[in-house]
C-alpha positions in Angstrom: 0.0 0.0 0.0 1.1 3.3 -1.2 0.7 4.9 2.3 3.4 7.6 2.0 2.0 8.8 -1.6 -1.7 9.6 0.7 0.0 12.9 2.2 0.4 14.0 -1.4 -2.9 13.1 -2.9 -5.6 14.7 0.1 -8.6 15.6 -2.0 -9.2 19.2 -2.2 -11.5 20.7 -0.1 -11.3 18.1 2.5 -10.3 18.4 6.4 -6.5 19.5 6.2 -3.9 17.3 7.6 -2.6 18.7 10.9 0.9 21.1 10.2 3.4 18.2 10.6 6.9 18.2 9.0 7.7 16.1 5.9 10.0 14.1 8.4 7.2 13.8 11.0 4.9 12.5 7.7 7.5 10.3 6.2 7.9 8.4 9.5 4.1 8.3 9.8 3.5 6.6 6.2 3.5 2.7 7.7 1.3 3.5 10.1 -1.3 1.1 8.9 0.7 -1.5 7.9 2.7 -1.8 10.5 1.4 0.0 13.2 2.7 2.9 15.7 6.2 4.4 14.5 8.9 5.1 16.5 8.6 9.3 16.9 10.0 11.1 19.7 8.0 12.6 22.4 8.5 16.6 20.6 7.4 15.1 17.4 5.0 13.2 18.5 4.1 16.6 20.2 4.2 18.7 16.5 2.1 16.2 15.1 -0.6 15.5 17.7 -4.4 16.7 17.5 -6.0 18.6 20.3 -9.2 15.6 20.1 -6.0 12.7 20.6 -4.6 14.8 23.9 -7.7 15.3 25.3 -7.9 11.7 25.1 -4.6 11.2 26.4 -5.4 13.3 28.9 -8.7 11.4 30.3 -7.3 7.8 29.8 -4.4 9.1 32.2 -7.0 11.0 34.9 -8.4 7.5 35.2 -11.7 8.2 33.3 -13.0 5.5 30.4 -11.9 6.0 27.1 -13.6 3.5 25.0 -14.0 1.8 21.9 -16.9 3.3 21.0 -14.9 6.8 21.7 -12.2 6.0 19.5 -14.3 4.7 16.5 -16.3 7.9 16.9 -13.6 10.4 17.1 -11.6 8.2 13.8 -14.9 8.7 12.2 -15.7 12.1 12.4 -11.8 13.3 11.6 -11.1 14.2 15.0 -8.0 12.6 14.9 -5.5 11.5 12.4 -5.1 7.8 11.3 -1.7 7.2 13.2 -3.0 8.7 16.7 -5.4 5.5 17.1 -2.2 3.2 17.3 -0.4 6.0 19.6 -3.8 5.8 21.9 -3.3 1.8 22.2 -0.1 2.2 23.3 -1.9 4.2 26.9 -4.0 1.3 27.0 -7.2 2.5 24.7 -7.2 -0.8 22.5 -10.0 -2.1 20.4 -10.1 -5.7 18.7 -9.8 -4.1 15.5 -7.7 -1.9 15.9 -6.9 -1.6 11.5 -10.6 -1.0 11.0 -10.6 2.2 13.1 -7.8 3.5 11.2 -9.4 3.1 8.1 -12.4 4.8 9.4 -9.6 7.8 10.2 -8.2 7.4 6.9 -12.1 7.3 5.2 -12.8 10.9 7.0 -10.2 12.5 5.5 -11.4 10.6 2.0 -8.0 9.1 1.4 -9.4 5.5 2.0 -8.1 3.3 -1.0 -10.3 0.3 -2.0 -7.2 -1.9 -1.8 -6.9 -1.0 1.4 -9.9 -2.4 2.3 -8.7 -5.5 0.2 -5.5 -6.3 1.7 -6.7 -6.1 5.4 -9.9 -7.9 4.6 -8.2 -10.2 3.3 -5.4 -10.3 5.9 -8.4 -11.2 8.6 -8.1 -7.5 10.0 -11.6 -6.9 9.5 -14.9 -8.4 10.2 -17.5 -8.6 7.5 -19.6 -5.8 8.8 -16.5 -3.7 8.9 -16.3 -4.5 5.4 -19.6 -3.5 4.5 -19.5 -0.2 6.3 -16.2 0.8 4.9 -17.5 0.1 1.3 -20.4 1.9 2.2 -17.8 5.1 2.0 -16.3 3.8 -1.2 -18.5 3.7 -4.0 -17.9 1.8 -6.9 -15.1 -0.4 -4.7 -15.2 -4.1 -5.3 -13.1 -6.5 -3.4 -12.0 -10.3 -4.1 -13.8 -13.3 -2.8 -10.9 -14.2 -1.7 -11.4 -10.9 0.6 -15.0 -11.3 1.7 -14.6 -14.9 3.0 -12.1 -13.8 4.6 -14.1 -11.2 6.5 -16.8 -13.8 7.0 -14.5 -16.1 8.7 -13.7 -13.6 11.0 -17.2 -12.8 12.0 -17.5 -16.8 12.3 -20.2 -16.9 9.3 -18.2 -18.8 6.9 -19.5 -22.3 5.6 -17.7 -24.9 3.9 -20.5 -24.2 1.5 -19.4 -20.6 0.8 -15.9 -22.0 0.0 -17.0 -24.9 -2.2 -19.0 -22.9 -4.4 -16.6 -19.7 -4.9 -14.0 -22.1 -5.6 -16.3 -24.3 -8.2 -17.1 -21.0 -9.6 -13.4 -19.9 -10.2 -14.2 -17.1 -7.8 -10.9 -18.3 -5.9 -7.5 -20.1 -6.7 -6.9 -24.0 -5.2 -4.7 -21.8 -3.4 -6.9 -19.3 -1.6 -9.3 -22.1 -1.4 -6.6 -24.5 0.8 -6.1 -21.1 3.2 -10.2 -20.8 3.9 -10.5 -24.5 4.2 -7.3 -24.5 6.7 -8.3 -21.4 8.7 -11.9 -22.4 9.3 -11.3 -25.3 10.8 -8.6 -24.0 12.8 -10.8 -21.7 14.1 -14.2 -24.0 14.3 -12.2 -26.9 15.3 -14.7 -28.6 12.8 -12.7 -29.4 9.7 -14.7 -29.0 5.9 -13.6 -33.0 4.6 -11.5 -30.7 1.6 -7.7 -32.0 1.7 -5.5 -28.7 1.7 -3.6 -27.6 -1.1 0.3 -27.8 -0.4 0.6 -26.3 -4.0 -0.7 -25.8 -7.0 0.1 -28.0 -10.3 0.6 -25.8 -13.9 1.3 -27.7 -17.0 3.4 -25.3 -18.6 4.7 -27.1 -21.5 5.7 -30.2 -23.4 9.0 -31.8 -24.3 10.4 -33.2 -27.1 9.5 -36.4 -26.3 6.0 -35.6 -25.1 6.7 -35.3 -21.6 4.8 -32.8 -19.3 6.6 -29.7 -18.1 5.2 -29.3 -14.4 5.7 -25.9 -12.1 4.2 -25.9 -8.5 3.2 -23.0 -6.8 3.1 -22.3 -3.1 2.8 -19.3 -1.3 3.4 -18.5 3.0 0.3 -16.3 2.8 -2.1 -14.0 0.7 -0.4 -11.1 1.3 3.1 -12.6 0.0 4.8 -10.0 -2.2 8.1 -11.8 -3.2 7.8 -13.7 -5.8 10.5 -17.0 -6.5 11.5 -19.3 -8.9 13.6 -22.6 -8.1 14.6 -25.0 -11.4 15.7 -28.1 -10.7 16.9 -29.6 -13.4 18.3 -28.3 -17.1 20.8 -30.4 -17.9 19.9 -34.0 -18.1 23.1 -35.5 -16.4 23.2 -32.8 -13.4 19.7 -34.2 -11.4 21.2 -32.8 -7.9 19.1 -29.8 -7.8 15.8 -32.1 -7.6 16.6 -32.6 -3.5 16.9 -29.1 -3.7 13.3 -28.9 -5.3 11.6 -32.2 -3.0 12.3 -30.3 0.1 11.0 -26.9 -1.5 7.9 -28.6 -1.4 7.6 -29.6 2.1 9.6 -26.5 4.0 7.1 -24.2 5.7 7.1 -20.6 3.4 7.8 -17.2 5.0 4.7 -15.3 4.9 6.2 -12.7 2.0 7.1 -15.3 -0.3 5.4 -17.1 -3.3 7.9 -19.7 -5.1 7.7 -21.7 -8.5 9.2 -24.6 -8.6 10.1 -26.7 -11.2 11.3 -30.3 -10.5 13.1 -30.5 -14.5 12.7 -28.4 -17.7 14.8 -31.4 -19.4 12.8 -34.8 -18.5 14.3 -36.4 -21.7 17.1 -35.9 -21.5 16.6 -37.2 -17.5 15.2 -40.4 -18.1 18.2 -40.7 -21.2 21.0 -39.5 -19.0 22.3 -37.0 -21.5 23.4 -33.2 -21.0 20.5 -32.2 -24.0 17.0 -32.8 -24.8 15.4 -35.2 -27.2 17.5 -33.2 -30.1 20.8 -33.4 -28.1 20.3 -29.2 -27.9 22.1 -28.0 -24.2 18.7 -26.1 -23.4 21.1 -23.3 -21.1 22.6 -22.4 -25.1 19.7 -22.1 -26.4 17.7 -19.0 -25.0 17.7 -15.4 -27.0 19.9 -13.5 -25.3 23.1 -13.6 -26.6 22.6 -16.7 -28.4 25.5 -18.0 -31.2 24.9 -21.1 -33.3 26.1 -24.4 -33.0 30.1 -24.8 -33.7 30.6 -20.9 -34.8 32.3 -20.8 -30.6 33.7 -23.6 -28.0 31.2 -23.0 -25.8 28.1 -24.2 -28.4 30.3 -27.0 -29.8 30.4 -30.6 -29.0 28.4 -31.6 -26.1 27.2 -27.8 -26.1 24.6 -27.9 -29.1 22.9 -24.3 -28.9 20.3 -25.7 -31.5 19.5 -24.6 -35.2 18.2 -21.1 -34.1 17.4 -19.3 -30.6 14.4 -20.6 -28.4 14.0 -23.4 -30.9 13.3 -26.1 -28.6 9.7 -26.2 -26.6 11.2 -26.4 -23.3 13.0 -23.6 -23.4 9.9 -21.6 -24.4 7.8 -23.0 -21.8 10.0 -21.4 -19.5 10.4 -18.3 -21.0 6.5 -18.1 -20.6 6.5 -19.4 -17.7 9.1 -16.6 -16.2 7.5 -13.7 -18.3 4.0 -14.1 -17.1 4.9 -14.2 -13.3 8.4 -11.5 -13.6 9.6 -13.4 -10.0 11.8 -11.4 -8.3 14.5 -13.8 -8.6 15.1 -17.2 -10.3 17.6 -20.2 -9.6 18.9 -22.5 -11.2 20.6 -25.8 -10.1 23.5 -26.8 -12.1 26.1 -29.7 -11.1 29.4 -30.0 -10.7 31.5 -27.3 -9.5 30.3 -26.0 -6.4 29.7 -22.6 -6.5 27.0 -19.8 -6.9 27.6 -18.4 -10.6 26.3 -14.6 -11.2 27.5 -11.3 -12.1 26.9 -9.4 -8.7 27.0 -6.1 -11.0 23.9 -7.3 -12.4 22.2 -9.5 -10.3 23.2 -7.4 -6.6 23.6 -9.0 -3.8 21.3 -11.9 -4.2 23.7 -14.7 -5.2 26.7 -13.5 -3.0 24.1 -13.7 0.2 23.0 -17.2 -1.0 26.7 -18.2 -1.5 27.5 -16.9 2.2 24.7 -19.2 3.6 25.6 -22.3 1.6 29.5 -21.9 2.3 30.1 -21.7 -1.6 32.2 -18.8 -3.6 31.1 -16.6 -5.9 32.3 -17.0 -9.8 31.5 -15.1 -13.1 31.1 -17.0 -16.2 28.7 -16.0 -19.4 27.4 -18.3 -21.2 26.2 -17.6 -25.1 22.3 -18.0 -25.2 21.9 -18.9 -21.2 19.1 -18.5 -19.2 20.3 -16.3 -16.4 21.8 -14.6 -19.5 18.0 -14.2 -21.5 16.5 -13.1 -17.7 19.2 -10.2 -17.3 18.5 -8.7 -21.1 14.7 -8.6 -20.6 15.3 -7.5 -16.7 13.1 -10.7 -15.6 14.6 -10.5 -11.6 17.6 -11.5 -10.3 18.4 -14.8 -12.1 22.0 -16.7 -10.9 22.9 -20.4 -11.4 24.2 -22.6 -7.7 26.9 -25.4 -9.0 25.7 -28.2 -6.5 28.5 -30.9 -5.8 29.3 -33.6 -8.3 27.6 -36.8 -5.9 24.3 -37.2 -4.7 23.2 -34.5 -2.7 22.9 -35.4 1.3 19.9 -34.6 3.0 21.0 -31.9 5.2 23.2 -30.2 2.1 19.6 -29.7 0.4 17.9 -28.6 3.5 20.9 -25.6 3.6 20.1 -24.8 -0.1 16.1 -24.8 0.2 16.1 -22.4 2.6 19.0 -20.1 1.6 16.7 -20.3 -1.5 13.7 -18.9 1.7 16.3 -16.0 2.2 16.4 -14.3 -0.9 16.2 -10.9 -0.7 14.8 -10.6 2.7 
């Protein structure tokens, strides 16, 4: 939420902010995400309304100061959005305390409708909240995905509710698995609907037929990193699928949504061979960069780049795959050499902070018509490539890498 940018954009004519410095505002701009920032007692002084000290002012006299105060003076603009998380910290606390701030923020008509969204759909908000904050929003629609939430909150959601929006395509197998999950940690009473772990997408078919699968999982709703982790390109290198099983099983941070893709290269897998069906080294044969087949040592011999760039389905699978979600960063698991391969120039600090975790250095080496090589030009994330070691990867080596891969930019 574009918090900071609602100082900027007050509708004319409206209440006016209170005089407070661009510092005082700056520090102020998380206030709903995050809740009370750290100010100092004089600039908490500049900034405060006369309506919040006179509050202060009774809570500390030993007189009630209620909910029904606060929501009430957020309401009518008696106080600014940021003084209702200052008030709970002198003990005037409400059970939600986000929907009183958006009731401030609604007063001063710099309520967003995505506002509503996110914290609706974060289980800030009951569903009457919900209703009486649209109420001040016309025109604002919000998810499903949102609205069950808000029912859930309120206790009103049914299995039923879930089962239908999700047969309707009204919510992802995704969102779906979180409902199903929540309300029966919260009823106790569980809906008989298994819970998602992931979410299958066919993205594309080999030379030889075979079904290209990515799963997606995400820690929450609200995740906004977004991860790619490929096991396998080269045939003959299959380390990085321990890599991938345990992706699949490790418990997400709450920011993060990861794509993972077991192999892009299942024939040439199941042959044990470096290439695909055609004998093309898939990591030549991507745009960027790309030079034919024997015309440099590095697409010559075992290095096939393939009779033209992106020629070979797997490789645009993934490039479809990678353009339609633009993840934040992308790795790919390579074998033998041990060692995190990237241009920090390009990449930042990314693949030097994985490298640190797993104990590996850091090495530059391009590579005509690469992937990491494609996702640099078209500025697709931070793409790198981890050298796992030559053997069969240990257990507790491919715990390390899975979650350095849950550490990326953090």
């Amino acid at each position: 939420m574009d918090l900071a940018g609602r100082w900027r954009r007050s509708a004319p004519g409206t209440r006016p902010w209170s005089p407070w410095s661009r510092v005082v505002r700056a520090l102020l701009a998380s206030a709903l995400a995050v809740g009370s920032p750290v100010l100092s007692p004089a600039d908490r002084a500049a900034a405060a309304t006369p309506h919040y000290e006179a509050m202060v002012a009774e809570k500390r006299a030993g007189h009630a100061v209620g909910c029904e105060d606060l929501r009430y003076a957020a309401s009518q603009g008696l106080i600014e959005s940021v003084e209702v998380w200052w008030l709970a910290e002198v003990g005037v606390t409400c059970r939600h305390q986000h929907y009183i701030v958006m009731l401030a923020l609604a007063s001063r008509s710099v309520l967003r409708c995505d506002d509503v969204e996110w914290n609706a759909g974060a289980g800030r908000l009951s569903w009457d909240e919900v209703q009486h904050l649209l109420e001040r929003l016309p025109g604002c629609r919000i998810s499903s995905y949102a609205m069950l939430a808000a029912l859930l909150d309120q206790g009103l959601l049914s299995c039923a509710d879930i089962d239908w929006h999700l047969g309707q395509e009204m919510l992802s197998a995704l969102q779906a698995g979180w409902l199903y999950e929540a309300r029966t940690a919260t009823t106790g009473a569980a809906c008989g609907k298994p819970v998602e772990v992931a979410r299958r997408h066919d993205v594309g078919v080999s030379v030889g037929g075979r079904t290209l699968v990515a799963w997606q999982r995400a820690g929450s709703p609200q995740a906004t990193r977004v991860g790619v982790a490929i096991g396998v390109i080269h045939g003959d290198e299959p380390g990085g699928r321990s890599v991938i099983d345990r992706l699949m099983s490790l418990p997400l941070p709450v920011d993060l949504e990861l794509w993972v893709v077991s192999t892009v290269n299942p024939d040439g897998e199941t042959a044990g061979q470096r290439g695909n069906a055609h004998g093309v080294d898939l990591n030549r044969n991507f745009p960027a960069g790309w030079v034919a087949s024997g015309a440099d040592p590095l697409t010559s011999g075992g290095y096939d780049s393939g009779p033209a760039p992106a020629s070979e389905p797997e490789v645009v699978a993934l490039m479809a795959l990678i353009r339609r979600i633009r993840p934040d960063f992308t790795i790919w698991y390579h074998q033998p050499w041990e060692e995190v391969v990237c241009n920090v120039d390009v990449v930042g600090r990314a693949c030097a902070d994985y490298a640190t975790t797993v104990g590996m250095r850091v090495e530059r080496a391009d590579r005509p018509g690469s992937a990491v090589g494609w996702q640099a030009a078209e500025r697709l994330g931070a793409a790198f490539v981890v050298e796992l070691p030559a053997a069969a990867i240990p257990g507790p080596v491919a715990d390390q890498h899975a979650r350095a891969v849950l550490q990326v930019h953090r």
